[in-house]
C-alpha positions as semicolon CSV with decimal commas, in nm:
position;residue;x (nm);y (nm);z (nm)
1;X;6,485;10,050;9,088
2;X;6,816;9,883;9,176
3;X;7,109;9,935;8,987
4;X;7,152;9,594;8,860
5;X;6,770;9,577;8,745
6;X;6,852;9,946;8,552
7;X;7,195;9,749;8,377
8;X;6,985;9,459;8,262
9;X;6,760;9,647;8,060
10;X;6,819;9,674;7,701
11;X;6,582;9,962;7,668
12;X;6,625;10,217;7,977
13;X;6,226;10,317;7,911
14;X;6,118;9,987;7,998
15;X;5,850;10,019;8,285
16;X;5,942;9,694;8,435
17;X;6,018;9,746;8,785
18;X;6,234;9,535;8,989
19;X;5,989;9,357;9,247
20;X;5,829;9,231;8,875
21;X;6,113;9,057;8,797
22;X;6,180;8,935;9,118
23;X;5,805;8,842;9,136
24;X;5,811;8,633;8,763
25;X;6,136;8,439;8,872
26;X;5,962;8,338;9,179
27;X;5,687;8,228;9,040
28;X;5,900;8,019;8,805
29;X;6,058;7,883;9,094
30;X;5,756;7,774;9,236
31;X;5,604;7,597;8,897
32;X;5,959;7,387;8,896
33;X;5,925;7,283;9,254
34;X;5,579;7,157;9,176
35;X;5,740;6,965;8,902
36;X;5,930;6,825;9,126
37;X;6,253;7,005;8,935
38;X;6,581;7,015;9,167
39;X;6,663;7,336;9,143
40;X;7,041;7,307;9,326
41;X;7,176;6,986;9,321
42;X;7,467;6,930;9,482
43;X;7,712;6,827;9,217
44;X;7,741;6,789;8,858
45;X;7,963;6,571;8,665
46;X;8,119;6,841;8,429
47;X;8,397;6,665;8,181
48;X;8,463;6,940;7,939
49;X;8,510;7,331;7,994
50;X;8,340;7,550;7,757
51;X;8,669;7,621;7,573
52;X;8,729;7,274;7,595
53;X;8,386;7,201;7,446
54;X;8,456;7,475;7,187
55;X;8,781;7,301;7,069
56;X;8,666;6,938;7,039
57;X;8,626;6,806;6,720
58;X;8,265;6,749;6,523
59;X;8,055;6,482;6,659
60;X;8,230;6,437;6,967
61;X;8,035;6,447;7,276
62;X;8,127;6,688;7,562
63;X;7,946;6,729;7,911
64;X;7,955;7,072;8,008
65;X;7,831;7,353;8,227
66;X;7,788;7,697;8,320
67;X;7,589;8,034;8,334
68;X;7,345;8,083;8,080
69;X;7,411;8,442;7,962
70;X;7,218;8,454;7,632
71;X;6,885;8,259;7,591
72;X;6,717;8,229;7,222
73;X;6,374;8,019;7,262
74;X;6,223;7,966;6,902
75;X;5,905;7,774;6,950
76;X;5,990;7,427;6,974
77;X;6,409;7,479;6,975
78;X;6,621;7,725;7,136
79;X;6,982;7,871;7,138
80;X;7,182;7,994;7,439
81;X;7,513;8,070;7,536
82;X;7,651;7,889;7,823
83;X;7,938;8,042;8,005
84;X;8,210;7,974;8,256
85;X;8,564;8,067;8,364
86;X;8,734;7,968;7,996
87;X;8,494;8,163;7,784
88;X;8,161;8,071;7,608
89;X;8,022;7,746;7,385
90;X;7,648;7,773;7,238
91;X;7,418;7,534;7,279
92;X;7,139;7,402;7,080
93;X;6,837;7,263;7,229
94;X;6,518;7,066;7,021
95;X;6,220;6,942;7,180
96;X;6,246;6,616;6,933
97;X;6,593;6,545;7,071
98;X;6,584;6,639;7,425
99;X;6,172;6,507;7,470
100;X;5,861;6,687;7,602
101;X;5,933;6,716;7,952
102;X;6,319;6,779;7,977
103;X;6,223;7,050;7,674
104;X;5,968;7,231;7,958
105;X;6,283;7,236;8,163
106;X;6,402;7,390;7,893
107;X;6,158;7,692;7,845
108;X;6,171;7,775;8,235
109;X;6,565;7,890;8,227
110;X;6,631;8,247;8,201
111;X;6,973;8,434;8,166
112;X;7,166;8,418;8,464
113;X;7,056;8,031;8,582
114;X;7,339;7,769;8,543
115;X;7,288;7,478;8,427
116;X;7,487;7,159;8,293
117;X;7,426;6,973;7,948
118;X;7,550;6,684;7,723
119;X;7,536;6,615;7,385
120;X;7,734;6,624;7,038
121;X;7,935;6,894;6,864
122;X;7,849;7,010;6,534
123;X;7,874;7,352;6,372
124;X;7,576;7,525;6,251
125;X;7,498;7,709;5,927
126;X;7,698;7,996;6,014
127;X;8,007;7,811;6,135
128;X;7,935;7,838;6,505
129;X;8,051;7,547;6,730
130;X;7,774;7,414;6,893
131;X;7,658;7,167;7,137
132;X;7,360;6,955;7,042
133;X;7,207;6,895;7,353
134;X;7,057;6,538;7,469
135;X;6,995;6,616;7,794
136;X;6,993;6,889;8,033
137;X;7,008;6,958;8,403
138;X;6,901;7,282;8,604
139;X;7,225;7,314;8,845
140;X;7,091;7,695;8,982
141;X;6,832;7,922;8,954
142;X;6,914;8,277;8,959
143;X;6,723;8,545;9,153
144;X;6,840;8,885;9,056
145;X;6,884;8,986;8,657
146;X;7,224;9,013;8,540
147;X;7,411;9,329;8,391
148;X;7,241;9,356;8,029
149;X;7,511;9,211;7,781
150;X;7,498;9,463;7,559
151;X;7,629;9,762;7,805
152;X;7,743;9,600;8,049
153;X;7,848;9,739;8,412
154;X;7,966;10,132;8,357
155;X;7,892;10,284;8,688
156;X;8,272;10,312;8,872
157;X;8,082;10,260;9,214
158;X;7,867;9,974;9,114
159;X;8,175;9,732;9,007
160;X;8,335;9,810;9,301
161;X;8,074;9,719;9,525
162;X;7,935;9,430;9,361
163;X;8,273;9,266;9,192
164;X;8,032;8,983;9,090
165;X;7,854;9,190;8,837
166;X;8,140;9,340;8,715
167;X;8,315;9,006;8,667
168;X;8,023;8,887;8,484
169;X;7,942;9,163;8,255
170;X;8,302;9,328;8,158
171;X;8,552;9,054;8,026
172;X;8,862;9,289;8,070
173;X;8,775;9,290;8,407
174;X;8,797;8,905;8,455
175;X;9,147;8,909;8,254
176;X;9,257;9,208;8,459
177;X;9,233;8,936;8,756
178;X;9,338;8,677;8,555
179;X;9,681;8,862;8,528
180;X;9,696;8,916;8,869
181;X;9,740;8,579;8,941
182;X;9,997;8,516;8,648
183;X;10,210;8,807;8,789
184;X;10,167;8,651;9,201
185;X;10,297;8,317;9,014
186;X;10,562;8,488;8,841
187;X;10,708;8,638;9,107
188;X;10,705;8,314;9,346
189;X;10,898;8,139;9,033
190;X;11,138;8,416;9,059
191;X;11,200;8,390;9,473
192;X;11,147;7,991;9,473
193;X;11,424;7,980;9,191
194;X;11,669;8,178;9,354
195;X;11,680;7,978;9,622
196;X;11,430;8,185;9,888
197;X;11,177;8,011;10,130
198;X;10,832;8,161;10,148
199;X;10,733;8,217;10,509
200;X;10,451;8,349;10,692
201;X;10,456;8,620;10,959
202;X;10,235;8,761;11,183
203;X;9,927;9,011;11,100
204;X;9,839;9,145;11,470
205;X;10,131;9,289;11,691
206;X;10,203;9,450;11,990
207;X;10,359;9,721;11,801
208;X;10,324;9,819;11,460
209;X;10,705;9,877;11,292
210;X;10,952;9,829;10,949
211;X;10,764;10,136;10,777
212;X;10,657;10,494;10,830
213;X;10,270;10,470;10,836
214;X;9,996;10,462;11,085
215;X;9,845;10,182;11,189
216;X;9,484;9,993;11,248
217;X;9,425;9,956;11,601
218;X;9,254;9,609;11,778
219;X;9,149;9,481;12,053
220;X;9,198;9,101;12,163
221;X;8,956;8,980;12,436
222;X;9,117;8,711;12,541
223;X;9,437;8,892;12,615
224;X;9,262;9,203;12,679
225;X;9,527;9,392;12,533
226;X;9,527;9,644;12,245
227;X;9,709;9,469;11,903
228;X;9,795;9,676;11,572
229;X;9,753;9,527;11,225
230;X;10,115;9,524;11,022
231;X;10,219;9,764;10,871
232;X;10,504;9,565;10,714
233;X;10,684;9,229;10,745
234;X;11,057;9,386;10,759
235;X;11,124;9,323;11,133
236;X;10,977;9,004;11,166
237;X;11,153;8,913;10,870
238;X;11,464;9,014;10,952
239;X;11,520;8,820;11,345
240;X;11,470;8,536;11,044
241;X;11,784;8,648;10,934
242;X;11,958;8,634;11,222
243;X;11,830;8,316;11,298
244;X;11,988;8,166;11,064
245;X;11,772;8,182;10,729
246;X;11,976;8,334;10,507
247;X;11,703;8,424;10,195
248;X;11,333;8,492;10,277
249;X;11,040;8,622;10,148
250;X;10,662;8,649;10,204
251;X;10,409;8,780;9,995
252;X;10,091;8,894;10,237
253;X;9,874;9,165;10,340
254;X;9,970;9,472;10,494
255;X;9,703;9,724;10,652
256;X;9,767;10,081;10,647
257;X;9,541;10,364;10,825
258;X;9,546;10,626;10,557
259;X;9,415;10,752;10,297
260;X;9,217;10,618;10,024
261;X;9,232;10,742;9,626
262;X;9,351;10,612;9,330
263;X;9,725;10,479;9,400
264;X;9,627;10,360;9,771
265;X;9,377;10,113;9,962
266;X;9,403;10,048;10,315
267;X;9,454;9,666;10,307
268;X;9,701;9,614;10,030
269;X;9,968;9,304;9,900
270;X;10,321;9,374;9,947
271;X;10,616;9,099;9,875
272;X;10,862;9,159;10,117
273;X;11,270;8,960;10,012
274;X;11,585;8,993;10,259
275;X;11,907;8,791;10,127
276;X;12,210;8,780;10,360
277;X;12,560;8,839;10,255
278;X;12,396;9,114;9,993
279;X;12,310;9,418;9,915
280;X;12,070;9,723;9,751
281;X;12,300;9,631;9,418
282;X;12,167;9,245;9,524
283;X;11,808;9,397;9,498
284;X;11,791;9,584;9,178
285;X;11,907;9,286;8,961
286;X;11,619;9,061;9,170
287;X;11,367;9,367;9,109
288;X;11,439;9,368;8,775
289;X;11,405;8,954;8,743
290;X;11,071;8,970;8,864
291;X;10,977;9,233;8,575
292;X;11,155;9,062;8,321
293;X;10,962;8,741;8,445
294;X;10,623;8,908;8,438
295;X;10,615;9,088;8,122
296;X;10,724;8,740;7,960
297;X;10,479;8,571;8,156
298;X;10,217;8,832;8,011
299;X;10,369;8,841;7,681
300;X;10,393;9,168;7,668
301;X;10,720;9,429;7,668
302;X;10,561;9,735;7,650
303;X;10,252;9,896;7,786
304;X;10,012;10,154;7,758
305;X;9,954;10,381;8,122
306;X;9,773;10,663;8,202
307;X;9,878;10,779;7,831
308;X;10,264;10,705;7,870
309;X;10,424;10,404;7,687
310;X;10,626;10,224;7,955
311;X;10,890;9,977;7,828
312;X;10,896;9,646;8,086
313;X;11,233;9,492;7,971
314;X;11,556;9,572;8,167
315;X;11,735;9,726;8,224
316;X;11,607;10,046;8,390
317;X;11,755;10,384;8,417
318;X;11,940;10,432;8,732
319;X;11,954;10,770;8,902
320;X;12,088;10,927;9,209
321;X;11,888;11,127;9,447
322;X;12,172;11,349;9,550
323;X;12,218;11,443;9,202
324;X;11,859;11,519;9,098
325;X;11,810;11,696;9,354
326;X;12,070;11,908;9,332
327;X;11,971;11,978;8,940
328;X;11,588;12,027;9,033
329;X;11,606;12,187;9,394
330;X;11,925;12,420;9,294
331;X;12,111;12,316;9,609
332;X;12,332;12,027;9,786
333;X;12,042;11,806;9,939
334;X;12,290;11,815;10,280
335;X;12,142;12,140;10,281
336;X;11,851;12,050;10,432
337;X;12,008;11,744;10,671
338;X;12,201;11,785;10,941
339;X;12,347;11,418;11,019
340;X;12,115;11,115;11,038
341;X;11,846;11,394;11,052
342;X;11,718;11,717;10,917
343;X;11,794;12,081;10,907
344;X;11,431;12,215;11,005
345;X;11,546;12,554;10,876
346;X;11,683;12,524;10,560
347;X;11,440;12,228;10,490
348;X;11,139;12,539;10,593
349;X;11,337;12,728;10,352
350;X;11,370;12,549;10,032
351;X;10,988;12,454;10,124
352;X;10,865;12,805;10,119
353;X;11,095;12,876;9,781
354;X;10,905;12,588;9,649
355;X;10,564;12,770;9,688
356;X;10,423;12,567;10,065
357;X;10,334;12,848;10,295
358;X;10,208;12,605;10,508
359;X;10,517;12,329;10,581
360;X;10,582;12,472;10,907
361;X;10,258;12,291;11,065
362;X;10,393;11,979;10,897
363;X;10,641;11,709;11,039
364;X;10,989;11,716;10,850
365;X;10,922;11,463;10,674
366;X;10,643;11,550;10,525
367;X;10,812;11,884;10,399
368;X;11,036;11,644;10,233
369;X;10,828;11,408;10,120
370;X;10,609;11,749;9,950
371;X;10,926;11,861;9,804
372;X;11,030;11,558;9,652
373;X;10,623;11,484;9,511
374;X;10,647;11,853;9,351
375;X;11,087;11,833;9,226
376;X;11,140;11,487;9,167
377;X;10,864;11,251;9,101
378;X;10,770;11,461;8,739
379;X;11,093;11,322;8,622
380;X;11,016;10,902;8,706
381;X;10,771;10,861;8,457
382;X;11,023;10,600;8,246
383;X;11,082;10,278;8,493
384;X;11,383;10,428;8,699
385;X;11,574;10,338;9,014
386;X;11,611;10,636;9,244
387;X;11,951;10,598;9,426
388;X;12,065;10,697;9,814
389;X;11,797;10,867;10,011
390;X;11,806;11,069;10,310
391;X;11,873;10,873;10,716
392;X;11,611;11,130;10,807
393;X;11,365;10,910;10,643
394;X;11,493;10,573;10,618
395;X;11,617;10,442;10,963
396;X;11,651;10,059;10,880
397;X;11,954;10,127;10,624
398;X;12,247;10,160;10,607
399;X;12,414;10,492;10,559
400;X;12,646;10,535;10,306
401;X;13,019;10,497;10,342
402;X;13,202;10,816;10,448
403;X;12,841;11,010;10,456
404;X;12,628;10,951;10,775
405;X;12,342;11,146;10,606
406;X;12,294;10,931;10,322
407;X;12,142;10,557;10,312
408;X;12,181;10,295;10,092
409;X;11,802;10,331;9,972
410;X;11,642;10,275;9,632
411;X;11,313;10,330;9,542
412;X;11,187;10,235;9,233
413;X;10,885;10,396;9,005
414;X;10,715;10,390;8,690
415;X;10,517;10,610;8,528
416;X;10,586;10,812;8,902
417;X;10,418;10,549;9,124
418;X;10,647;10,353;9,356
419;X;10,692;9,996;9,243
420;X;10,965;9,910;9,492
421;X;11,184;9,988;9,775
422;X;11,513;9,858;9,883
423;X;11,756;9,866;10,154
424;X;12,132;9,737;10,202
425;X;12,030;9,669;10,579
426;X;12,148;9,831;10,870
427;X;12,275;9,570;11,104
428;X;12,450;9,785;11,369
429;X;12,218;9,766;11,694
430;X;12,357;10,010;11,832
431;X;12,302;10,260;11,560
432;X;11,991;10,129;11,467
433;X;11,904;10,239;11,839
434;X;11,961;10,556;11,767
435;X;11,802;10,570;11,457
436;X;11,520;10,502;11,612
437;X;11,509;10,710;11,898
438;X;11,539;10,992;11,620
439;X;11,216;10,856;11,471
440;X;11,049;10,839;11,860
441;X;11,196;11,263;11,877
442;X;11,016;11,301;11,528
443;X;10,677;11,139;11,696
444;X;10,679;11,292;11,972
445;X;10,863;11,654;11,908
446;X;10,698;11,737;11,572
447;X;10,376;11,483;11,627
448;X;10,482;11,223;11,313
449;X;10,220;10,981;11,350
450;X;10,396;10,770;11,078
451;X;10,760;10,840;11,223
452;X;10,863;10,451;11,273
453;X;10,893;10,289;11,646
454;X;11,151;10,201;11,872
455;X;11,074;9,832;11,860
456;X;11,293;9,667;12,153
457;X;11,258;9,341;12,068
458;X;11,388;9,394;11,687
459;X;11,686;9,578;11,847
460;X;11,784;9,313;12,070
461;X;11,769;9,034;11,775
462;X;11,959;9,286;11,594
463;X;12,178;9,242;11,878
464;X;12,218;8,894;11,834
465;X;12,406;8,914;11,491
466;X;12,292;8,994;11,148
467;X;12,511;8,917;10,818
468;X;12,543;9,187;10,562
469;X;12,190;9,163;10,426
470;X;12,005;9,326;10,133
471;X;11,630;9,359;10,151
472;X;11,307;9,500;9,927
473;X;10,990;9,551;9,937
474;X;10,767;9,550;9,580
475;X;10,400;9,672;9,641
476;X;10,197;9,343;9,443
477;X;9,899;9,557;9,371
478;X;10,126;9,875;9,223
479;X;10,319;9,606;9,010
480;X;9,986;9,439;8,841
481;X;9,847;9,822;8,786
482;X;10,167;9,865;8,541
483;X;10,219;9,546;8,405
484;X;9,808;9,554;8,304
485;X;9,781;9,922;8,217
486;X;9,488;9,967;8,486
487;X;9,523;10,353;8,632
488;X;9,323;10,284;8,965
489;X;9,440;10,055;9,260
490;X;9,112;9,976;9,270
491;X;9,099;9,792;8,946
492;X;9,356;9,552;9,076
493;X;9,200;9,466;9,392
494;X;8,887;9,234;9,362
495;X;8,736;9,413;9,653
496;X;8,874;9,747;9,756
497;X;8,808;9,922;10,062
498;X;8,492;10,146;10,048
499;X;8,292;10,391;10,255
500;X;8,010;10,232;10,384
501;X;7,641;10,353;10,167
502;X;7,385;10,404;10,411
């Protein structure tokens, strides 16, 4: 028995196997065609939506159409419940009205087949709004039962591999998706209003840089040459910059080779800003826009996640990492850097004090990055911006003045997921350079896969001229899971990257 057969049932002892149902709603098939029924015409002239329909006033006449998800037959009349992107209208259908034949149409459409109708509103006994139909048309007939109405779609694995079902049986999951795309249109009003063009950048490169990840590997025929998939937009962005645009932004698809739970997918939306003559102080007040923006958009201020309260309205605590982490680690964090990067030892050290036996057989930054998950993070759960961050880590910024071993870096969380991450940009190519040939040492010396590239071509725009700039990066799919409450990336993503089910 299939999955979606075993949802449709009202009554899991019901004997009805699949192949029967499939069997009766072929056979109906077949009786139409012999009819000479179109079962999928090509168009239908639809006038009214089903809210539409459901707000019209008495007596007016609507022509309407969508999935039937309820169907009522009652001898020679019959109730259903028609259904489309707005929400649901009933219908009411009478032999004497509609006529013999149209009223067999009428007795051969099951749950799950669209079709369109057109008639009069009135409102029945019990104060329903309801479309008297005069005429009907079959528009689709549908093979496979739907999710039964009642329980909908439960099983995790099911709605994530057949999104259709889910959309159709669970209506928080079609207004979970509806918000998505009032928080992507928020966000654009935000960057088109301050004065930023959207642009588009490329998905397959020669080399995969602007972030420390690993990336999908390709092959182009044509070129017969080996391509990556992006792992972010920041260096193609940024040779914008120095050619001459002086605010950007893209919002696009970035593709990262790791792992897969609940706060990461492989494929994943990312909006990506860089404004000349500014900096990471430029970036908070344009991070905290966009959340001011959405939360308004949603109507909402507050929000319930993964059982915290999270207040959406700026402005946001601001922290420094220096100073956290000299209250939660119990030392100067220069302890554990030595310059633009870091002091193996001591960083082996405060690791092992922390409880990891087993940091030595990890890169540095990955001792850091442990550190930081276990010190740190437990204190972001309010939305917060985290303040100056380590060179060792960050090689695009730039440091802070009078302290090579510091960046000007925010990140910022909520609820201790990373919403957003900013730079002031570094726009010295010849430290830059070597910034990057410290990331190559990290690849190569202590095998970082994720350690970020020397990208030549980046450094020689660099070398060009770039103003002052100030740049971020807000994860799209992180943002929705906050502003809509939903724990699991997953949830956000209408079709999330799964193992394959043999």
């Amino acid at each position: 028995m299939s999955v979606s057969q075993a949802e449709s049932s009202p009554n899991p002892s019901e004997k009805t196997s699949f192949d029967e149902i499939l069997r009766h709603k072929q056979e109906k098939i077949k009786e139409l065609k012999a009819r000479g029924v179109e079962l999928y015409p090509h168009r239908y002239a639809k006038t009214h939506s089903a809210r539409q329909s459901a707000e019209s006033a008495l007596e007016s006449r609507v022509q309407t159409a969508g999935r039937v998800v309820l169907m009522r037959p009652m001898g020679k009349a019959a109730f259903a419940h028609l259904q489309d992107s707005t929400g649901k209208i009933q219908v009411y259908f009478k032999q004497d009205i509609l006529g013999a034949e149209p009223y067999q149409l009428v007795k051969a459409v099951q749950a799950g087949d669209f079709v369109g109708v057109e008639g009069k509103i009135f409102k029945t006994k019990t104060g329903e709004i309801t479309i008297q139909a005069e005429s009907v048309t079959l528009l689709c007939k549908s093979l496979r039962p739907l999710p039964e109405k009642w329980h909908g779609l439960k099983d995790v694995e099911t709605r994530y591999r057949s999104r259709h079902l889910d959309l159709l049986a669970n209506p928080e999951t079609f207004d979970t998706f509806r918000k998505r795309t009032v928080i992507i249109r928020a966000v654009r009003a935000v960057m088109d209003e301050a004065g930023f063009l959207e642009v588009e950048t490329p998905v397959m490169l020669p080399k995969a840089g602007g972030a420390a990840a690993k990336p999908f590997v390709t092959h182009h025929n044509a070129l017969d040459q080996d391509l990556v998939l992006r792992i972010a937009t920041e260096l193609y962005l940024k040779r914008l910059i120095v050619g001459g645009y002086e605010r950007v932004y893209e919002i696009g698809r970035i593709f990262r080779n790791e792992g897969v739970d609940t706060r990461h997918n492989p494929e994943f939306s990312m909006m990506e800003a860089y404004q000349a003559y500014a900096d990471y102080h430029t970036m908070r007040e344009l991070v905290e826009k966009i959340f001011d923006r959405c939360s308004s958009a949603l109507g909402v201020e507050q929000v319930e996640y993964r059982g915290r309260t999270l207040g959406l309205k700026p402005p946001f605590r601001a922290l420094r990492l220096p100073e956290v982490w000299q209250e939660k680690c119990g030392e100067d964090i220069h302890q554990i850097l030595a310059g633009q990067s870091f002091n193996r030892p001591a960083l082996l050290a405060l690791a092992a004090r922390a409880g990891n036996a087993k940091a030595e057989e990890l890169p540095s930054a990955k001792v850091f990055e442990q550190i930081f998950d276990a010190k740190i993070l437990p204190e972001l759960d309010a939305p917060t911006f985290l303040f100056d961050y380590p060179a060792a880590i960050t090689p695009l910024a730039k440091s802070k003045p009078g302290d090579e071993a510091l960046v000007e870096r925010f990140e910022f969380f909520a609820a201790r997921e990373e919403i957003a991450n900013a730079y002031s940009e570094l726009n010295d190519p010849e430290v830059q350079r070597t910034r990057l040939e410290e990331q190559l040492r990290q690849r190569t010396q202590e095998k970082d896969e994720e350690a970020d590239i020397l990208d030549e071509d980046f450094v020689q725009a660099l070398e060009c001229g770039m103003p002052p700039t100030g740049g971020v990066g807000i994860g799209i799919d992180r943002l929705v899971m906050i502003l809509t409450g939903q724990a699991s990336i997953r949830d956000v993503i209408l079709f999330p990257t799964l193992k394959n089910v043999l």
